[in-house]
C-alpha positions as CSV (number, residue, x, y, z in Angstrom):
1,X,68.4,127.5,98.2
2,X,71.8,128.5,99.7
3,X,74.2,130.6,98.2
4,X,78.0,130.5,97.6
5,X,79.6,133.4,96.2
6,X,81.7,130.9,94.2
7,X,83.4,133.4,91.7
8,X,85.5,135.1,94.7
9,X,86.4,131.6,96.3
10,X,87.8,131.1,92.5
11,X,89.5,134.3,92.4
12,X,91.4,134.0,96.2
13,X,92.2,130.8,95.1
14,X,93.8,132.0,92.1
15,X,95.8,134.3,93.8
16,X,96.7,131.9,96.5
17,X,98.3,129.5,93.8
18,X,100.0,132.6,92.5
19,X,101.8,134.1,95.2
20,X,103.2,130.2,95.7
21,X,104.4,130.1,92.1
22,X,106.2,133.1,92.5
23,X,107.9,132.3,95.9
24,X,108.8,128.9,94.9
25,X,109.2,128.6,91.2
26,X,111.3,131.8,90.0
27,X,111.8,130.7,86.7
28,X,108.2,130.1,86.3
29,X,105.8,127.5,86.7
30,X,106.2,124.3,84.7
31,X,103.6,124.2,82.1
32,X,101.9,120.9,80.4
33,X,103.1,118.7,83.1
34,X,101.1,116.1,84.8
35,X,101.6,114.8,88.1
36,X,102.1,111.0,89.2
37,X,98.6,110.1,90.4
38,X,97.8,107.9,93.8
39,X,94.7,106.8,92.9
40,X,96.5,105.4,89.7
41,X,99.3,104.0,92.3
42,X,97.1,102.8,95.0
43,X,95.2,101.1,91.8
44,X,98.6,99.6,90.6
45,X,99.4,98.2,93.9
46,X,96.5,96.6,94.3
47,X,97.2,94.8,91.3
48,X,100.5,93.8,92.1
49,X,99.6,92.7,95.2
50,X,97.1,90.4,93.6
51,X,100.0,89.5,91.2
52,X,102.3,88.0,94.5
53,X,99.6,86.4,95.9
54,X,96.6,85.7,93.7
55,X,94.9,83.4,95.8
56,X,94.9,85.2,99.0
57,X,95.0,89.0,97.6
58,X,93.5,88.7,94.1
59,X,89.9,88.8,93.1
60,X,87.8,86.9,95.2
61,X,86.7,83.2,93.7
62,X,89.7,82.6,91.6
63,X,90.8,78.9,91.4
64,X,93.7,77.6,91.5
65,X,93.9,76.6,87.5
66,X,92.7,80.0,86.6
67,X,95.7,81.3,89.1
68,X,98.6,82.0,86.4
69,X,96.1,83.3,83.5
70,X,94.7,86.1,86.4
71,X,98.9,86.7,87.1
72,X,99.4,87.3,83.3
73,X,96.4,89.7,83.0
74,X,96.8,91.9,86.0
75,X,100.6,92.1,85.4
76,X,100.2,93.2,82.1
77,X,97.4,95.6,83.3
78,X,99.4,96.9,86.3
79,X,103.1,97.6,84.2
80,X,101.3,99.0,81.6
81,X,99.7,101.4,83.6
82,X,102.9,102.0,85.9
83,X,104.6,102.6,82.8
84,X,102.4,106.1,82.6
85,X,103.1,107.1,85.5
86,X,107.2,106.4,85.4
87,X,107.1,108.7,82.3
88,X,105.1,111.1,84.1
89,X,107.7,111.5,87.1
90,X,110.8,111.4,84.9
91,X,109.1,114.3,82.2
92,X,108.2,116.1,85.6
93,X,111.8,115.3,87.2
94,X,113.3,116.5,83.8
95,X,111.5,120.0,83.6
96,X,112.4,121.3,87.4
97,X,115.7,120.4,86.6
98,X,115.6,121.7,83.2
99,X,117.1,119.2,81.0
100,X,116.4,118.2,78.3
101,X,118.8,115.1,77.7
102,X,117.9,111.9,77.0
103,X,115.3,109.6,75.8
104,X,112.5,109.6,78.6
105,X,110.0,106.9,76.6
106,X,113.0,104.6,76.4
107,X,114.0,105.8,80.5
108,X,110.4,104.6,81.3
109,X,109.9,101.2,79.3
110,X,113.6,100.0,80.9
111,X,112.8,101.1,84.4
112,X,109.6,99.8,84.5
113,X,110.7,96.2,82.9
114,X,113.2,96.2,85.4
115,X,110.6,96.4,88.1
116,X,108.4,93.8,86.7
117,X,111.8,91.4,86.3
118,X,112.2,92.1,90.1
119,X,108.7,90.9,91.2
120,X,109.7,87.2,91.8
121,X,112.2,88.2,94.3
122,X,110.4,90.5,96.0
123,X,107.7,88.1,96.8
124,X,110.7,86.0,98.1
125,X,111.5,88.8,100.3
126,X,107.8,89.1,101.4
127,X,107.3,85.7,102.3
128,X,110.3,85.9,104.4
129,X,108.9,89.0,106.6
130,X,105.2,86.9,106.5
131,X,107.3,83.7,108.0
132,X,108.8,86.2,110.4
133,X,105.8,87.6,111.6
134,X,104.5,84.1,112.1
135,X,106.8,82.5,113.7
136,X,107.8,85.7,116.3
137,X,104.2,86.3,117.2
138,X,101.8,83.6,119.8
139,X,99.3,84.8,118.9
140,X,99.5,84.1,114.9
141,X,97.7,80.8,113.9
142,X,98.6,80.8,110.2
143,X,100.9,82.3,108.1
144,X,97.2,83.3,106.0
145,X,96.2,85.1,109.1
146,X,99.6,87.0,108.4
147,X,99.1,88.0,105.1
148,X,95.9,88.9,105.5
149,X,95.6,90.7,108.8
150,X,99.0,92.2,109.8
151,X,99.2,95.9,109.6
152,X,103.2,95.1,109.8
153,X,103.3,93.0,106.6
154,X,100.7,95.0,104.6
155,X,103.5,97.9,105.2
156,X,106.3,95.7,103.6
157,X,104.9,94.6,100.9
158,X,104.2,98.5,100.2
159,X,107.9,98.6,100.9
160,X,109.8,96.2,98.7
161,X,107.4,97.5,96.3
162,X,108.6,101.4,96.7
163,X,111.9,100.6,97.6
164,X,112.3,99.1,93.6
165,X,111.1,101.9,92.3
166,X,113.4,104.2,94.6
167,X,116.5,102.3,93.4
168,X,115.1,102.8,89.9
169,X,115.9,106.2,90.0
170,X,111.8,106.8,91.0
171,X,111.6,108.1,94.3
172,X,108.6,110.4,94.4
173,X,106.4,106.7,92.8
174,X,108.3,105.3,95.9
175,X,107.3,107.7,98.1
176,X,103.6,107.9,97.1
177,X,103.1,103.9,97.6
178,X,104.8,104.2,100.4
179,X,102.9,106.7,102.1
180,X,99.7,104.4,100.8
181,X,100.8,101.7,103.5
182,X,101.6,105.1,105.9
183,X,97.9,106.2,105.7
184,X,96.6,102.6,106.5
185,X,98.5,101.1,109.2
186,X,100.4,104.1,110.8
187,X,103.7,102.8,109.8
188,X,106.1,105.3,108.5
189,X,108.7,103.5,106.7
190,X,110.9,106.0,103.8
191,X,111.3,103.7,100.7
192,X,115.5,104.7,100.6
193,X,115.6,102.6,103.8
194,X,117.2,99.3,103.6
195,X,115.8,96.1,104.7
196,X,116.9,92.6,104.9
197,X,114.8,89.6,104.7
198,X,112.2,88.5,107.8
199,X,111.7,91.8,108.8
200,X,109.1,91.8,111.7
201,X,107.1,94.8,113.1
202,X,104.8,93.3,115.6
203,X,101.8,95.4,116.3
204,X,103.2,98.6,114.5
205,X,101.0,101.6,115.0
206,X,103.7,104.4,115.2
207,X,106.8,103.2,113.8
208,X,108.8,105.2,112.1
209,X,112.0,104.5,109.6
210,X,114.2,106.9,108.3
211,X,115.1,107.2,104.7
212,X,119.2,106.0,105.3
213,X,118.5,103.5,107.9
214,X,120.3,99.7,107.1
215,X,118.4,96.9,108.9
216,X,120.0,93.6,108.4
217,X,118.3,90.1,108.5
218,X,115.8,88.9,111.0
219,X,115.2,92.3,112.8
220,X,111.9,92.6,114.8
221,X,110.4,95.7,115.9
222,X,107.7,96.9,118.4
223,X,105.1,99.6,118.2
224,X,105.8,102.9,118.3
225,X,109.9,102.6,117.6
226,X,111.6,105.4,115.9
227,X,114.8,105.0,113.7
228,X,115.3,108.3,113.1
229,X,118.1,111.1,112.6
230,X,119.5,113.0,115.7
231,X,120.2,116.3,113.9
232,X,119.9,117.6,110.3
233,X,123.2,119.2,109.1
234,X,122.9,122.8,107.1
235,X,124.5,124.1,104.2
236,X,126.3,127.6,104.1
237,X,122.8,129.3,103.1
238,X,121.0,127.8,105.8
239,X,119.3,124.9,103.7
240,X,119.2,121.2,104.7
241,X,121.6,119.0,103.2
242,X,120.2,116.0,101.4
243,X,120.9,112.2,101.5
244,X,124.1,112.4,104.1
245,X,123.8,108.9,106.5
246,X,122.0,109.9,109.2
247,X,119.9,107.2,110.7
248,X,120.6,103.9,112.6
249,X,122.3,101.1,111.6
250,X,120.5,97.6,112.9
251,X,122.6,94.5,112.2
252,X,121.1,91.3,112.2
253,X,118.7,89.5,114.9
254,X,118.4,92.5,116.8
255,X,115.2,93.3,118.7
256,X,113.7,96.8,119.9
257,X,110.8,97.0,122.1
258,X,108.1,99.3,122.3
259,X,108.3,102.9,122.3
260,X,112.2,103.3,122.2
261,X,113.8,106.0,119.7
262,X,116.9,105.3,117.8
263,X,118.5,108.5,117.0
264,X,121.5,109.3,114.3
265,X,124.1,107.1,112.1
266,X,124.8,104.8,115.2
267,X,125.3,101.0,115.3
268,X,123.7,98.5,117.3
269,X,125.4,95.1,116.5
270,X,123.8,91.6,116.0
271,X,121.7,90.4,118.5
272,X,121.2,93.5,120.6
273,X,118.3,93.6,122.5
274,X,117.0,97.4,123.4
275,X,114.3,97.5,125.8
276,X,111.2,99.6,125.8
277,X,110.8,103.5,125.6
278,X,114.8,103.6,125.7
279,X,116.3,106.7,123.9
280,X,119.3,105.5,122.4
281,X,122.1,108.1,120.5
282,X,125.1,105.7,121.0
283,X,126.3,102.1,119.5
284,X,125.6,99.2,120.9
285,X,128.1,96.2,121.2
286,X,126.7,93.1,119.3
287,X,124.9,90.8,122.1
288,X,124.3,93.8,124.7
289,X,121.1,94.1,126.6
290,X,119.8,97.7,127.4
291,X,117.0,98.7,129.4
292,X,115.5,101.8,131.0
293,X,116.7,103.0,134.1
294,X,115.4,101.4,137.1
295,X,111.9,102.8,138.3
296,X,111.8,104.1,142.0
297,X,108.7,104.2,144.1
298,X,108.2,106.4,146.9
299,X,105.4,107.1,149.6
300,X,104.9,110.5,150.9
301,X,102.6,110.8,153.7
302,X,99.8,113.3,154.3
303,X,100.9,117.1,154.9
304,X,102.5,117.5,158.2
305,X,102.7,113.8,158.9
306,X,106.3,113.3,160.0
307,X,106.2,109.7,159.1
């Protein structure tokens, strides 16, 4: 039978969590507080999901009569249990801060009953980015094939989802739902970012958008396109500062093809067109069309051939 020497793994780990207490929680660590949960959240969002679209998300064989009486349950189920963990970030949130102030049971109930009051309109907004998706993409023979299959709208709906929460004062629920979506598809999109309605990411592996980005209405993008920050301004002791604008700004009907990189608080007006792999760190006029450089081809001969 094999043999761990389990007691020293114990102890080195022991020391290990030490040594990071001590370098990153001076004041000591933060006793008797839990930590949001993603298996709770990824748990939740199922159940919301199945709460926006019961007959295409929810439990397999429900009928159409039975459709409201599941949407009643599994909401229920699903705010009751976000509830827990909303009180869990905020008591967390309050003790690295150290405060004190404030009810945090009556925080929670009111954030979390503001969510659930939102949910109608954000399965507006989702069925505007399954619509887009549909109608930008040949290949797309029912908006159920959307729903069902796109790695693009399963990423949004993760989205609108966080992005709730992250205006509810909730960003590290936010972050964790939205880095659900991040592990499945490959699409990295920060739940501060803002995104109008028919939002289209057509194949999407790779994407990446940055947590002060402002997309307007009717944007599409192509795998693999960054919307990211150009450079990361310090404070006097070094450290990064937090929140300043620092990624693009996309107004509406504008279109970025594969593999191009957006880079800093620039603007590229309506109906822009950028074209694939283009590295972009400039505005760009509403209408304009811009494209990599052209290719050149060349034929060298063999060595010493003078032709």
């Amino acid at each position: 039978m094999a043999h761990f020497d389990i007691g020293a793994i114990v102890r080195d780990l022991h020391d290990a969590r030490q040594q990071w207490r001590q370098a990153h929680r001076p004041a000591g660590e933060v006793r008797g507080i839990e930590f949001p949960s993603r298996d709770a959240l990824a748990e939740i969002v199922a159940q919301l999901k199945g709460v926006l679209f019961p007959m295409r998300l929810g439990p397999p064989g429900l009928r159409r009569e039975s459709e409201d009486i599941h949407v009643a349950h599994a909401l229920d189920s699903a705010l009751h249990s976000l509830l827990r963990q909303v009180q869990i970030e905020l008591h967390y949130s309050a003790a690295l801060q150290q405060r004190t102030d404030g009810d945090i049971a009556s925080q929670a109930l009111a954030a979390t009953q503001a969510f659930g009051a939102a949910l109608p309109d954000v399965r507006v907004q989702v069925d505007s980015d399954v619509l887009a998706a549909y109608q930008g993409d040949p290949a797309a023979r029912s908006v159920d094939e959307v729903l069902l299959c796109y790695p693009g709208v399963l990423a949004m709906i993760h989205y609108r989802l966080a992005h709730r929460l992250y205006e509810l004062g909730l960003p590290l629920l936010a972050r964790i739902i939205s880095e659900l979506a991040h592990a499945a598809t490959g699409i990295d999109i920060h739940p501060g970012a803002k995104i109008g309605a028919g939002f289209f990411i057509d194949h999407g592996t790779g994407v990446v958008i940055g947590e002060t980005a402002v997309i307007g209405q009717r944007v599409r993008l192509y795998q693999a396109v960054t919307l990211g920050a150009k450079r990361f301004p310090t404070n006097a002791d070094g450290s990064l500062q937090k929140g300043l604008p620092r990624h693009p700004i996309l107004e509406d009907d504008v279109v970025i093809y594969a593999g191009a990189t957006v880079l800093g608080r620039i603007t590229i007006g309506k109906g822009a067109v950028i074209g694939g792999n283009v590295w972009l760190t400039h505005d760009v006029a509403p209408g304009t069309r811009v494209a990599q450089a052209a290719s050149r081809e060349e034929v060298f001969g063999a060595p010493g051939d003078p032709s």
